[in-house]
Structures are given as C-alpha cells and as structure tokens.
C-alpha positions in Angstrom: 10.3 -1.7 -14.7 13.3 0.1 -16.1 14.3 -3.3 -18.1 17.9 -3.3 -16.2 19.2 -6.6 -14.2 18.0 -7.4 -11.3 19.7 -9.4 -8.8 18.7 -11.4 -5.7 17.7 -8.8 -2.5 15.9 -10.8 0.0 13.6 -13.5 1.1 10.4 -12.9 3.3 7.3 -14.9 3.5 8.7 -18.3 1.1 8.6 -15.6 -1.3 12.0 -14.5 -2.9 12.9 -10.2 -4.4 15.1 -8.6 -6.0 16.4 -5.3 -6.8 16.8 -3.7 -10.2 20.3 -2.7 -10.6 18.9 0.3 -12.5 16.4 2.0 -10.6 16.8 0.1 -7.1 12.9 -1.3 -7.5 12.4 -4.2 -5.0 9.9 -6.7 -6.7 8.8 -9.7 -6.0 9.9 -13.0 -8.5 8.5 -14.7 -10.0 5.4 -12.9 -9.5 2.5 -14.7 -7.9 -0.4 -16.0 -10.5 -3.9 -14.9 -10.0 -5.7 -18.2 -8.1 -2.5 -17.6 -5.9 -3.5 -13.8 -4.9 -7.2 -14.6 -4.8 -6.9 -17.1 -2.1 -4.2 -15.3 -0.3 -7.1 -11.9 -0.7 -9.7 -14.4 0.6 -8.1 -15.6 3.6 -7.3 -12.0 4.4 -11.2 -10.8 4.0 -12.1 -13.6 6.5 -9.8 -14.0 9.1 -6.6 -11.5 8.3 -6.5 -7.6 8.1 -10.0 -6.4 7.0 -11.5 -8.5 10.1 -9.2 -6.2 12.2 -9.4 -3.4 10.5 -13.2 -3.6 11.3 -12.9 -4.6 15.3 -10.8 -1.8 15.3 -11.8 1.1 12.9 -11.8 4.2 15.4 -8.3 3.2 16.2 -6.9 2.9 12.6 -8.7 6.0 11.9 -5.9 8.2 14.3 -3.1 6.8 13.0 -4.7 7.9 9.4 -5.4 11.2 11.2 -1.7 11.1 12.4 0.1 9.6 9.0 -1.9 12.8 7.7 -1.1 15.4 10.1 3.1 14.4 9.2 2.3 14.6 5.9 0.7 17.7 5.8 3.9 19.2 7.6 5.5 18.5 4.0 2.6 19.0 1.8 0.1 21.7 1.8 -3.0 18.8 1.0 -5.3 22.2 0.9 -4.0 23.0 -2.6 -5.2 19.8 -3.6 -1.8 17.6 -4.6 -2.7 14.3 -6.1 -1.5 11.0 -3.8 -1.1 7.9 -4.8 -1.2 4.9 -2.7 -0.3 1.3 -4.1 -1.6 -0.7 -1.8 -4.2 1.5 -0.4 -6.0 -1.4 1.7 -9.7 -0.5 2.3 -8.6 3.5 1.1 -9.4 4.7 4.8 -6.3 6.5 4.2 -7.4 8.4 0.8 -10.5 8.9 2.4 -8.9 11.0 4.8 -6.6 12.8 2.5 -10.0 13.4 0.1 -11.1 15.3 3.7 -8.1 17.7 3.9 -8.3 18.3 0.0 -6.0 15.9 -1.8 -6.5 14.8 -4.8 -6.3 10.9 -4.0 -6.2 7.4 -5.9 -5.2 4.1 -5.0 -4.9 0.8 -6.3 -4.7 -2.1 -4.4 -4.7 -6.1 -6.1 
C-alpha cells in the first residue's frame, strides 16, 4: 500500500505473503485473479462457511453479542463511532454493531 519493499513473511494455504517493510501490511502475492476467488466464493456458499453459519446462526449470534460486549468496553458504540470490517462475512457482525449504535460498513470480496 505504502509502495515500500516487501519481503517474504509466510506461507499458508499454497498461497505465499509478505510484509511491507514500510508499514508491516501482510498481503497476499501475487494476488489471486477473479475466476480464482469466484470458485473459491462458490465452494464456500455451498459447502464451506455460509452452510455453517446457517446450521448454526443462534450460536454465531453470542459470540457477535460477546465480540461486541469487549468492544464496547473500549468504545462507547452509543455515540455512534463508524467500524469498518474487511471481511465482514454475511455482516451479522455490523448488524449487531448497527443495534448498539455504530455507524457500520463492511466490505467483503
């Protein structure tokens, strides 16, 4: 991002990141092209994360309730602070923030 060097960090998935010797950003590279995130996003919808996410939505909702709860204990979300989450997911998350008076977006590929 910052435009410094980056240099090898770490490999996870057959997928290889570095680190920017500037800013400390941890990125994946090369970056994937679009038909490879599509399928990857397709095989998640139908038998990955969302599918569990579903079978197990009042559970997932707590632990937005608790991620909350901590977060609040550093930020008063009733005066409205704006989060953003990359990688928000299905934005249960944000939705619950949105309920305690955060000012929420997300962005997810």
């Amino acid at each position: 991002m910052c435009g410094r060097p980056s240099a090898a960090a770490f490999r996870k998935g057959g997928w290889a990141y570095r680190r920017c010797a500037g800013c400390g950003l941890v990125f994946q590279h090369p970056l994937p092209d679009a038909e490879t995130i599509r399928v990857h996003y397709q095989q998640k919808y139908v038998s990955g994360n969302y599918q569990l996410l579903a079978q197990f939505a009042a559970q997932y909702r707590r632990i937005y309730e608790d991620y909350a709860d901590r977060l609040a204990e550093l930020v008063d979300l009733r005066a409205g602070p704006r989060v953003l989450d990359v990688g928000c997911f299905t934005g249960d998350f944000l939705q619950v923030l949105r309920q305690r008076g955060a000012d929420v977006y997300g962005v997810e590929l």
